[in-house]
C-alpha positions as CSV (number, residue, x, y, z in Angstrom):
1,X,34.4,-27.4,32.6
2,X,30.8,-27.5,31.5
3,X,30.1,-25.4,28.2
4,X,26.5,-24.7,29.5
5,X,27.9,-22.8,32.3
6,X,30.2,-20.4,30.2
7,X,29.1,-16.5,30.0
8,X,29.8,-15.2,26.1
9,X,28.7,-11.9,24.6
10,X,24.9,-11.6,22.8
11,X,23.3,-13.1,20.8
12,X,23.3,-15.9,23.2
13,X,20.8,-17.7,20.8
14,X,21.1,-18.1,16.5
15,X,19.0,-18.5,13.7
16,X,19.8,-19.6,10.4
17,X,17.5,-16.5,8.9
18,X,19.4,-14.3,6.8
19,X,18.9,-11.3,5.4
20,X,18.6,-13.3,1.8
21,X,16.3,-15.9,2.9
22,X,14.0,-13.0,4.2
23,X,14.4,-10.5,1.0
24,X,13.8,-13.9,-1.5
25,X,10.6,-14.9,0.9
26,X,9.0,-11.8,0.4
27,X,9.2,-12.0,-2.9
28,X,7.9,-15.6,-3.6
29,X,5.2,-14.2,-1.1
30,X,4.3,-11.2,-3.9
31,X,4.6,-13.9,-6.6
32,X,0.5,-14.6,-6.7
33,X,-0.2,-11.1,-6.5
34,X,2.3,-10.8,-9.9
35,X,0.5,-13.6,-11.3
36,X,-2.8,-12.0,-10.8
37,X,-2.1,-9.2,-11.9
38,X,-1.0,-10.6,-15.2
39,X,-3.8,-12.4,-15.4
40,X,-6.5,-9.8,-15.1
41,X,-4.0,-6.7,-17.0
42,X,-1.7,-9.0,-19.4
43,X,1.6,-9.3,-20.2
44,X,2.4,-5.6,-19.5
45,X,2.1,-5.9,-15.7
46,X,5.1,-8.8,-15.9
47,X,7.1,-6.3,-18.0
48,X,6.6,-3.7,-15.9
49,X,7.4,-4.9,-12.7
50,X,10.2,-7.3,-14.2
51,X,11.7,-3.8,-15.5
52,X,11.3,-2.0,-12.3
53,X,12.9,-4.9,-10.1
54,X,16.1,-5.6,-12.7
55,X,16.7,-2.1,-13.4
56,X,17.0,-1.4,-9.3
57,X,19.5,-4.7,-9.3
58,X,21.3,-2.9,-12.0
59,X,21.5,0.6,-10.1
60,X,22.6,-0.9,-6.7
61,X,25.5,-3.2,-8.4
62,X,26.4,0.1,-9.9
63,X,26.5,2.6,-7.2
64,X,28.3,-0.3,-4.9
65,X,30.9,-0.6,-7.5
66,X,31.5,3.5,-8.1
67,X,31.4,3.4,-3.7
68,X,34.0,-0.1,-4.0
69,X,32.0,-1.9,-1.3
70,X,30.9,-5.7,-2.0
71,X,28.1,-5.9,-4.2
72,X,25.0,-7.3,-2.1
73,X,22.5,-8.1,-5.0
74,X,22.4,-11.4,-4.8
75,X,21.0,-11.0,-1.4
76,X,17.9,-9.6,-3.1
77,X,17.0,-6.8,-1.4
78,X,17.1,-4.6,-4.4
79,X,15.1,-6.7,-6.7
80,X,12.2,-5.9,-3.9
81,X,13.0,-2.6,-3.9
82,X,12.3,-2.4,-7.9
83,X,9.4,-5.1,-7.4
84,X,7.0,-3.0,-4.7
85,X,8.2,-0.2,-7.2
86,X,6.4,-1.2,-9.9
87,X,3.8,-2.6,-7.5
88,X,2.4,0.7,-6.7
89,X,2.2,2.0,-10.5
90,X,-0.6,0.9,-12.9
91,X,-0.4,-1.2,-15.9
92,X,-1.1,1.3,-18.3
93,X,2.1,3.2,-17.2
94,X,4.7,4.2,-19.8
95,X,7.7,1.7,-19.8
96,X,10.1,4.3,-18.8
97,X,8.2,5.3,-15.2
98,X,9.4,2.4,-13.2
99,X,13.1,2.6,-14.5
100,X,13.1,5.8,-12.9
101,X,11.2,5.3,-10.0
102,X,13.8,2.3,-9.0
103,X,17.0,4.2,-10.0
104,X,15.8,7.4,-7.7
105,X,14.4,4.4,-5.0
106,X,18.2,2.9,-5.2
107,X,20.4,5.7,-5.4
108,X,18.4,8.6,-3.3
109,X,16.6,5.9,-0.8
110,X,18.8,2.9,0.1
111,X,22.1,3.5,-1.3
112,X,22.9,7.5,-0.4
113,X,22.6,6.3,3.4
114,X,24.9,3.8,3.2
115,X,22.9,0.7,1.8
116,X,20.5,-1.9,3.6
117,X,20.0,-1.4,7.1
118,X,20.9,2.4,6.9
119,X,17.8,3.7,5.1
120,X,15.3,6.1,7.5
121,X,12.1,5.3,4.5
122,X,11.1,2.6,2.6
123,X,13.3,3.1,-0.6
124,X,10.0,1.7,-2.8
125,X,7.8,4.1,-1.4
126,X,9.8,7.1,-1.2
127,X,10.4,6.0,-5.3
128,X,6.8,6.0,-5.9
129,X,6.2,9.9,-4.2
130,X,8.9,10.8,-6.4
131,X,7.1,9.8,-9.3
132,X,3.9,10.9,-8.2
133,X,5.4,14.2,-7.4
134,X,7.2,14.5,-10.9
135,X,4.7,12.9,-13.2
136,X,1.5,13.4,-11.0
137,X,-0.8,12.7,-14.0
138,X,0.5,9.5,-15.2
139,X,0.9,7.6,-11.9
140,X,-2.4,8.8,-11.0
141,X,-4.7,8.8,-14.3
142,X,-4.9,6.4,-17.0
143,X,-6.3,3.9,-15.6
144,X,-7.2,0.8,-17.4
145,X,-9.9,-2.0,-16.5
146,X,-9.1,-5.4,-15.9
147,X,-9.7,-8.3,-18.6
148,X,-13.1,-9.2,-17.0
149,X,-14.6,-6.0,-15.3
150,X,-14.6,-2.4,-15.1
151,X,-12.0,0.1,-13.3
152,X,-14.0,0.3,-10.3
153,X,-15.8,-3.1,-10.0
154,X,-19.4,-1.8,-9.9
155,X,-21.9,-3.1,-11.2
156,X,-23.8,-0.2,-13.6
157,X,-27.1,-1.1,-12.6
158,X,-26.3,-0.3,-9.0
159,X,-26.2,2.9,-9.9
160,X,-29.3,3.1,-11.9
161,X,-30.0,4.6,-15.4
162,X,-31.9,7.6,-13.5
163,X,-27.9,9.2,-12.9
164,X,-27.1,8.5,-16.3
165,X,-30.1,10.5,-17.8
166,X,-30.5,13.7,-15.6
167,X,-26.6,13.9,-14.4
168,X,-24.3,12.2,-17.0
169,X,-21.2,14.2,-15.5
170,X,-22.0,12.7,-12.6
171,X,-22.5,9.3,-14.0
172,X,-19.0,9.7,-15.8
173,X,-17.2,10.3,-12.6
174,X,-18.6,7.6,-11.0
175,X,-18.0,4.6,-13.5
176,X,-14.3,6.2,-15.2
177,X,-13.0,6.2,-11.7
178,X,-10.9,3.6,-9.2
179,X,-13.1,2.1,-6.1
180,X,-11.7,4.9,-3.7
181,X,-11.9,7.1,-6.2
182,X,-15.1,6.6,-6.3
183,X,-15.7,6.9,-2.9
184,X,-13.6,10.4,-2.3
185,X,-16.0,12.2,-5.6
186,X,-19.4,10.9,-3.7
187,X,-18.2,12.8,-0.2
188,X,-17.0,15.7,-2.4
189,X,-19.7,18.9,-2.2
190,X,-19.0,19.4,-6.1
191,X,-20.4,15.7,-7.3
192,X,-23.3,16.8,-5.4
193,X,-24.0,20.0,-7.1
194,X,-23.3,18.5,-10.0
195,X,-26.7,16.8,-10.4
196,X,-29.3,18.6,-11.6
197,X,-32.1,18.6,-8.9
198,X,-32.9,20.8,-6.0
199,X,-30.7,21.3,-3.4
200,X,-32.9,18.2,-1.1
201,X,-33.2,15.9,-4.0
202,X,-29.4,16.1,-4.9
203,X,-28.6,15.2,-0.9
204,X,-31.5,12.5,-1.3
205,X,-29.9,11.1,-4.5
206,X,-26.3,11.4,-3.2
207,X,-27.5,9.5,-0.8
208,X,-28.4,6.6,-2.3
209,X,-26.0,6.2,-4.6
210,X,-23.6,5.9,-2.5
211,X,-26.0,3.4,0.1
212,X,-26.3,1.5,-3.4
213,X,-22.2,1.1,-3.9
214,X,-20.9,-0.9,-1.3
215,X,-22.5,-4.4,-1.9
216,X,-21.4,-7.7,-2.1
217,X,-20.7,-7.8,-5.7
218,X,-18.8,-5.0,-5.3
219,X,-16.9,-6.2,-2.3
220,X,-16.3,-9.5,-4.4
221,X,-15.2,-7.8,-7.4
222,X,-12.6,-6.2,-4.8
223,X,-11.6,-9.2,-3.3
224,X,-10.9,-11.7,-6.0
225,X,-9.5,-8.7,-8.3
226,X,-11.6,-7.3,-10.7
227,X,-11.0,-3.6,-10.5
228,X,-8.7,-1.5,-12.0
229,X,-6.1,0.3,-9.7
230,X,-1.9,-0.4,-8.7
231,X,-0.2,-3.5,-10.3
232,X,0.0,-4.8,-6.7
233,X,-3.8,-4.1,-5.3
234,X,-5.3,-5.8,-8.1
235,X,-6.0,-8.9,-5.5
236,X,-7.0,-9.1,-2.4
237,X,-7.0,-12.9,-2.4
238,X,-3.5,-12.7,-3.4
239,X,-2.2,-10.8,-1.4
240,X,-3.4,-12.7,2.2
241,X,-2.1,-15.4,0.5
242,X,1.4,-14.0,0.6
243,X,1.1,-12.1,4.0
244,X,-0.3,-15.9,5.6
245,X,2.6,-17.4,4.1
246,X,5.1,-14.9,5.6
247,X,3.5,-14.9,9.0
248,X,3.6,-18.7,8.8
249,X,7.8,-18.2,8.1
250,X,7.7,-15.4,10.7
251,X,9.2,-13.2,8.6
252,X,6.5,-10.5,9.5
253,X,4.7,-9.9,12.9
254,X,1.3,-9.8,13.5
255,X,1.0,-6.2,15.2
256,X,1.5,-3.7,12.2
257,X,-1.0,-5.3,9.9
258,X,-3.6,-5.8,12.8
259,X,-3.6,-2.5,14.1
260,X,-3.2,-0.4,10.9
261,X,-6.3,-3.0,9.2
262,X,-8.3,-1.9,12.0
263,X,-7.5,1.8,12.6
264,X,-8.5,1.9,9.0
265,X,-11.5,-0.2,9.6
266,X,-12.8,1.6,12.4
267,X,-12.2,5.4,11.2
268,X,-13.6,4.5,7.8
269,X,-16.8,2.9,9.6
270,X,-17.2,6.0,12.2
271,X,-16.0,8.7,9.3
272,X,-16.2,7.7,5.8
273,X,-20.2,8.2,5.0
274,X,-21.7,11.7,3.6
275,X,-24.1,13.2,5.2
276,X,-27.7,11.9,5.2
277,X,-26.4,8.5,4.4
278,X,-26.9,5.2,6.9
279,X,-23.6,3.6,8.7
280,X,-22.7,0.7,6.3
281,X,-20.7,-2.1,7.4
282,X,-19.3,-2.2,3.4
283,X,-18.1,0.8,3.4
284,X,-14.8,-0.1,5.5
285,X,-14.4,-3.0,3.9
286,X,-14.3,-0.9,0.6
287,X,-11.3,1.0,1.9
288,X,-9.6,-2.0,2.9
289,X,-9.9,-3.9,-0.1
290,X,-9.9,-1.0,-2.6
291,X,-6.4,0.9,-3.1
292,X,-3.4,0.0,-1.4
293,X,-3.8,-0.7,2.2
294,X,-3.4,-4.8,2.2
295,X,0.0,-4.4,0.2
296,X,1.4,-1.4,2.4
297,X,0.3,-3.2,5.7
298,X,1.8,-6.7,5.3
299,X,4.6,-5.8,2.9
300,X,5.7,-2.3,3.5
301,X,4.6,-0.9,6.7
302,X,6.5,-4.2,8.4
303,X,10.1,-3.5,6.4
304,X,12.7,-4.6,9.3
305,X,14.8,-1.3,8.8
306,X,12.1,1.5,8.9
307,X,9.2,0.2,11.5
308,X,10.1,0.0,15.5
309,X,11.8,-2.8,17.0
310,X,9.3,-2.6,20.0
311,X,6.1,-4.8,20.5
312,X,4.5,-1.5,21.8
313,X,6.2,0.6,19.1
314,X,5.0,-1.5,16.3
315,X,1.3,-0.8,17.4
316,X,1.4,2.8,18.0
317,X,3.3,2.5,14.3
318,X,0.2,0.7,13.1
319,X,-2.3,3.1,14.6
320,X,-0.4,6.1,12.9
321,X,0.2,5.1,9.4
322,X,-4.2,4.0,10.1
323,X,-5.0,7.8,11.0
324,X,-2.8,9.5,8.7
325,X,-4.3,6.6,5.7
326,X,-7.8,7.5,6.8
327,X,-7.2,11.4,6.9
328,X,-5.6,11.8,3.9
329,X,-8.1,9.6,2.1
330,X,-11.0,11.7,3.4
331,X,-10.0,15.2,3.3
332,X,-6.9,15.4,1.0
333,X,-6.8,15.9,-2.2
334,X,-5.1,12.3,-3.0
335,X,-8.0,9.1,-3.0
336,X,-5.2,6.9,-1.6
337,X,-2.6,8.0,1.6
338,X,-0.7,5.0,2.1
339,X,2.3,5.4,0.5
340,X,2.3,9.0,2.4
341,X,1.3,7.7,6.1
342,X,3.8,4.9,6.0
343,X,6.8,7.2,5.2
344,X,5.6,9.8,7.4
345,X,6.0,7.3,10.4
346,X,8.9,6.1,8.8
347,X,10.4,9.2,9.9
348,X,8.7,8.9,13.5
349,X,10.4,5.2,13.9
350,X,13.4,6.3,16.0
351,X,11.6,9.1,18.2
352,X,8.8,6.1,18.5
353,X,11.4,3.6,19.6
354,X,13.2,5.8,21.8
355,X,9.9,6.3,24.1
356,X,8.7,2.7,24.1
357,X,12.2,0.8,24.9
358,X,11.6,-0.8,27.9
359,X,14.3,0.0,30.7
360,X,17.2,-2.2,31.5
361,X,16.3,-4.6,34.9
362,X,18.3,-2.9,37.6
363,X,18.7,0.7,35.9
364,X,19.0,3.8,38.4
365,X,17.6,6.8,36.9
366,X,20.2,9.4,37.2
């Protein structure tokens, strides 16, 4: 008898991928934003995120012992857990904050479900709102500038030594803050009041400082690094290098990153000015390169277990966690809303799937 012709139960076709070989590629795909952010912060950002990852290899070899199962860590899974851990801290963050964060990640994300494969939410994620729901003050303030430029990567003279002279509160809020910090105080009515003009020349000024922001130097600074902000935004650069590299393995698909990039593009272009002040093209390149969005699109948003399995899914995913980054940037009380628009359609993943699976060939509807 012919083998071809024999009928055996799915998967009819195999792949040597494993869930090792994908866990370790994602990580050799973070390595250049690691190195870059060593580069521009120091040895501290190594430490850090070194700490984070061992101590959530640590947790799960602990917990899997106590729950006598096999112990999986070789596969690597937790030591990205604990690496986009530390990734979305800063560098100027006590030792202690990512040992936490990747214990609660481990135990309370991954490992209380039943282990890889099982968890509803990105474990790393879910780590960092723990943190920033504990400790809300050191995982959001503190920030440090890099080696080589500011915290925000503008350039003072953008901004003119008017501001500094008749509004130095204003001034100081400006240049002591992140890049989408930055952009959240301009839009906010209380930056505006805070200069010291009439009520038409504070509009007019607010105006043009924020026309005057989003340059090329700024964008540049953005791109390549040179702003304060997370351990794993510090470079835009690097991270495209990882996510090309990943798409090149196929380890990633194309449709979460695409769609969320451009949600975010497109609602920051249509939405993200003040009043008074002309459509920029740089302005939704400023939200894509400042804060979070590169890392959470090509390393979070597309985590096998918590995103659909549908090609259709995947995009209404993308479009979500776009809306719900773009709303909470603008209106909440939080600069950045990735971490909390990614776990919020976490949640949504099964409902999400269930509606977009397509039909079996054949099916009668009862």
């Amino acid at each position: 008898m012919n083998d071809k012709l024999l009928v055996s139960p799915a998967p009819h076709l195999h792949d040597r991928t494993n869930v090792s070989m994908v866990m370790w590629n994602v990580i050799l795909a973070l390595t250049p934003a690691l190195v870059m952010a060593t580069y521009f912060w120091g040895i501290k950002a190594l430490m850090l995120t070194l700490l984070g990852a061992v101590t959530a290899v640590v947790t799960e070899a602990a917990v899997q012992k106590f729950r006598k199962v096999p112990i999986s860590v070789a596969d690597g899974s937790a030591f990205l857990t604990g690496m986009l851990l530390s990734f979305n801290i800063h560098a100027n963050s006590p030792w202690w904050l990512p040992v936490v964060g990747s214990v609660f990640a481990i135990v309370v994300g991954k490992q209380v479900f039943g282990g890889l494969g099982n968890n509803p939410v990105n474990p790393a994620l879910l780590g960092r709102a723990f943190l920033l729901a504990s400790w809300p003050t050191l995982v959001t303030n503190g920030w440090i500038p890099t080696r080589s430029g500011s915290i925000n990567g503008i350039n003072p003279d953008l901004i003119g030594t008017n501001l500094q002279t008749i509004a130095p509160k204003a001034y100081e809020l400006i240049t002591s803050a992140t890049p989408l910090k930055v952009a959240q105080t301009i839009r906010d009515t209380s930056f505006v009041s805070s200069l010291t003009g009439s009520a038409t020349e504070n509009a007019t000024l607010a105006s043009n400082i924020f026309n005057s922001l989003f340059d090329m130097g700024t964008l540049k600074a953005m791109f390549w690094g040179n702003i304060g902000g997370c351990i794993g935004e510090v470079s835009v650069f690097a991270l495209l290098l990882g996510a090309a590299y990943l798409l090149y393995k196929n380890i990633i698909e194309w449709r979460i990153p695409l769609f969320y990039i451009g949600t975010v593009f497109a609602l920051s272009f249509l939405f993200g000015g003040i009043t008074g002040s002309r459509y920029s093209v740089m302005l939704p390149f400023f939200h894509i390169f400042g804060g979070g969005l590169m890392l959470g699109a090509f390393f979070m948003a597309t985590d096998y277990t918590t995103s659909p399995i549908t090609k259709r899914g995947r995009i209404i995913f993308a479009i979500g966690c776009g809306v719900l980054t773009i709303v909470i940037r603008l209106v909440g009380g939080y600069p950045e809303g990735v971490s909390y628009s990614i776990l919020f359609m976490n949640v949504m993943t099964p409902l999400i799937d269930r509606l977009t699976m397509p039909k079996a060939f054949g099916e009668v509807k009862k």
